[in-house]
N, C-alpha and C positions, 0 to 999 in steps of 0.2 A: 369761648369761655362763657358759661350760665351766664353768672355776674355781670357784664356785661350787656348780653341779650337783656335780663331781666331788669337792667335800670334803664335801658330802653324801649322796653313792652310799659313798664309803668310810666315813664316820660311821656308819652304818645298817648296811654288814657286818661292822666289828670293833667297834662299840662304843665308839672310842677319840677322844680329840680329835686331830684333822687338820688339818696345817698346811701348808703353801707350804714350802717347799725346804729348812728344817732344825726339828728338834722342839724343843719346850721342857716342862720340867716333869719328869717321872721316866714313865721308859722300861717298856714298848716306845711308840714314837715311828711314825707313819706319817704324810710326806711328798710330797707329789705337786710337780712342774712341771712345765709345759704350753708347747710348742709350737709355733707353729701353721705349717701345713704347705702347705697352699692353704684358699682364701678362697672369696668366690662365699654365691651360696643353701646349698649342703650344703658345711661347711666341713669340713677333715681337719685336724688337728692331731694330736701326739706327745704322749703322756703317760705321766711315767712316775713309780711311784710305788716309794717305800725302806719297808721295814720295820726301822727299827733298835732291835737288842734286847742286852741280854746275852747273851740264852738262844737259840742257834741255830733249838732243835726250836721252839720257841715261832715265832719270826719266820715258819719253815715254816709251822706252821699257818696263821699268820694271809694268808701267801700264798694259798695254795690256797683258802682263803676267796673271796680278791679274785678268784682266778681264776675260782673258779665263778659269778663274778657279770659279770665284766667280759672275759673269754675266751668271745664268745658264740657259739655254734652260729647256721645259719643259719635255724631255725625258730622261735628265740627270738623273743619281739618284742623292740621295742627297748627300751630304759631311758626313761626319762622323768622329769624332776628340775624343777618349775615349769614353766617355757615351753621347757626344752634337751632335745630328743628327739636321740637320741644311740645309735649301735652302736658296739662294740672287738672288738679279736681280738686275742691277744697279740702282738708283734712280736720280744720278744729280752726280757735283763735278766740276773741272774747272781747270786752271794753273796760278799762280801768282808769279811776281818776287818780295822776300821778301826781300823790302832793308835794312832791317835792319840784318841782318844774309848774306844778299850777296847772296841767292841762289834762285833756282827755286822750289815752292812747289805744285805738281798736284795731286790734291786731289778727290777719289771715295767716292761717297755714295752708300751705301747700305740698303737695307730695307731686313732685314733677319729673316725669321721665323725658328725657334729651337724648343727642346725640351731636356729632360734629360731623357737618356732612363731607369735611376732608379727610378723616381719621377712616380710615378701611378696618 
């Protein structure tokens, strides 16, 4: 399952606990929801993931983290997470100060093609 894969590819770059669509516990918070986009053998789905922080610079770093991992060049091989073999590239995403929570949320999209390497 993506979802899966994907709060464990983020787990392993920031260190942080990873959650589905809003954070819990004390901040910085990193978020992902997913998508799906087309189906089939190699499926495409959206995914896009929030960094919410206090600390702007902070949130930044931990972007460009994601990015080096998950904005992948075409000679990279691909990710691999259990049985989800999986490439991204980035797609869009942006920085907003959310006033009602007080903090900053800088959000990646992704456009990611997978697959399940047990599904034939």
């Amino acid at each position: 399952m993506l979802e899966i894969a994907i709060k464990n590819i983020l787990k392993e770059i920031t260190g942080l606990k990873v959650t589905p669509v809003f954070g819990i516990g004390k901040p910085p918070y990193i978020t992902y929801s997913i998508t799906p986009i087309n189906g089939g053998v190699i499926k495409e789905s959206q995914v896009e993931v929030k960094i919410i922080d206090y600390d702007f610079d902070n949130a930044l770093d931990l972007r460009e983290k994601i990015l080096k991992k998950l904005d992948m060049k075409n000679k990279e091989p691909s990710i691999v997470d259990h049985n989800i073999v999986l490439r991204s590239g980035l797609a869009g995403g942006g920085s907003l100060y959310n006033d009602s929570i007080q903090m900053w949320e800088v959000s990646c999209i992704f456009i990611t093609k997978w697959r399940d390497k047990e599904c034939h």
